[in-house]
N, C-alpha and C positions, 0 to 999 in steps of 0.2 A: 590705231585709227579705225576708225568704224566704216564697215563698207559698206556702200548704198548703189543703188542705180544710179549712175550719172545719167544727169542730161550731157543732151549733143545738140546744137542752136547754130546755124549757120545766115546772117545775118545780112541783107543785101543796103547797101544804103542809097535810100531812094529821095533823097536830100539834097545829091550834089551830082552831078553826071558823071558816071567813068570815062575818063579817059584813059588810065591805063594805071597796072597798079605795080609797084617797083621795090616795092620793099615788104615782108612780112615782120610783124615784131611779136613773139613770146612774152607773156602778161601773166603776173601773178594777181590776182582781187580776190577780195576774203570779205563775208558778210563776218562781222567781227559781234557776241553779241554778251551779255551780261547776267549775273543769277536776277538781278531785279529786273528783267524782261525787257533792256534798251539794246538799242543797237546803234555801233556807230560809224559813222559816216564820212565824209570829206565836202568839205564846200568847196569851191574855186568862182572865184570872179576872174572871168575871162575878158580879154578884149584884141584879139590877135584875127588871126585866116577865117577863122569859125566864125566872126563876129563877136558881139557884144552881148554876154550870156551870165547870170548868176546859176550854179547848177550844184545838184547832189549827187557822190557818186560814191562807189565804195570806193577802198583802201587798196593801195595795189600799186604795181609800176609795172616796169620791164625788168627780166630774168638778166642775170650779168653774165656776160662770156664762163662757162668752166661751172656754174652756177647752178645747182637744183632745186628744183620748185620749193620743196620743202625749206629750204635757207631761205630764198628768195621771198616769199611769203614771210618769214617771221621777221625777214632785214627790210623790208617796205612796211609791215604793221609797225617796226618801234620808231621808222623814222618818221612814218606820217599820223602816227596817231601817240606813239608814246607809250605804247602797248605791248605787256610780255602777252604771250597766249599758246592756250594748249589747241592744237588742229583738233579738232571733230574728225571729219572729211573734207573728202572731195566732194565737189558739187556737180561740177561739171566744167564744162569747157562749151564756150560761146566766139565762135569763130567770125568777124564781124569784117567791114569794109569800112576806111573811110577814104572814100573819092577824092574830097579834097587835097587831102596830101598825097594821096595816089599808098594809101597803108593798108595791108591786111593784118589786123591781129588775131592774137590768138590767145583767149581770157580763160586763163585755168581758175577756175572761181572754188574757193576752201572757205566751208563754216569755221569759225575759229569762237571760241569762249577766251573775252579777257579773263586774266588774272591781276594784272596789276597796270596800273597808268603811269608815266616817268614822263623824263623828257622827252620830245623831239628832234630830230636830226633833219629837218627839211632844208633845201635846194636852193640857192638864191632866187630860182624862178618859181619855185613853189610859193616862194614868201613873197618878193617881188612882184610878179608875171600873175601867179595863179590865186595870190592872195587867200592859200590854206587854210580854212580852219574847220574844230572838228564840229561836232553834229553828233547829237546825242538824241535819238526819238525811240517813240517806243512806234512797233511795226505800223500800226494806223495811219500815223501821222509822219511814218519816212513813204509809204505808198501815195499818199497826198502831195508829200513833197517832190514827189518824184515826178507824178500827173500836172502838178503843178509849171514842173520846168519845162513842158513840153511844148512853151510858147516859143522857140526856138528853135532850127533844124539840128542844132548839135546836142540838145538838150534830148528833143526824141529819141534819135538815134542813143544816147543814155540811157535813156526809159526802156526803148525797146531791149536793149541787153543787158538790162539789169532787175527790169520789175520780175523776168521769169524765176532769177537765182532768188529774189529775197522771197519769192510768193515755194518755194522748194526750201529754201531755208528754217523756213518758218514750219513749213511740215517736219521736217528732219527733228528739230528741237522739242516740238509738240511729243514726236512721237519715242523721243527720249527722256521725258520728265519722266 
């Protein structure tokens, strides 16, 4: 795996007021991207605590008990995008709040190059609840999508901790052709 300076992102959210925060959660998300220069992504149509949101986001979940990043990242890529892939790196790590739920996570973010596409393994709420699907742009026009969702406070709060991983991603990749 290729070593790079990580970023370190420490993320306050200023969307929803703290009242206190009670739980931390361990997060895998991987900018996932292609030899023809796509990259792909996650939609979810929400309508839950957060509100009433269509939004972009990478690929990722939460680490399972016993579980290391490395599994954890390749078992969140096949089940939500259907994607074998080789890790690049690390990116970094984007340490973020959300007040609402009263959550701290904690987003270990991995470049990963697909190699091949399959099925899906998504969640009855992924399918149901989050309404899943994937997202294929090339970099221009996932940063548009991104600026785009920010009509939203849960949508920001995505932007905010994500446009820095893909605008880093995107160096990483330049600087290895």
């Amino acid at each position: 795996m290729l070593k790079i300076e990580e970023l370190m992102l420490h993320l306050e959210d200023n969307e929803w007021r703290l009242e206190y925060t009670d739980h931390k959660r361990e997060v895998v998300r991987a900018i996932v991207f292609d030899d023809e220069g796509y990259y792909y992504f996650v939609r979810a149509e929400r309508d839950d605590d957060f509100g009433r949101a269509t939004l972009i986001e990478t690929s990722g979940g939460g680490v399972e008990p016993g579980e290391c990043l490395e599994a954890a990242i390749r078992r969140e890529l096949k089940e939500e995008l259907g994607a074998e892939i080789e890790t690049i790196c690390k990116i970094g790590i984007v340490d973020d709040f959300y007040n609402l739920i009263h959550r701290n996570n904690v987003n270990n973010y991995y470049l990963c190059k697909a190699i091949s596409f399959g099925n899906k393994n998504l969640t009855e709420d992924e399918i149901n609840a989050f309404h899943l699907s994937t997202l294929r742009l090339c970099y221009e026009d996932a940063v548009a999508e991104y600026e785009r969702r920010t009509d939203t406070p849960l949508g920001r709060l995505i932007a905010n901790r994500e446009l820095p991983i893909l605008h880093k991603a995107k160096e990483i990749i330049e600087s290895i052709k």
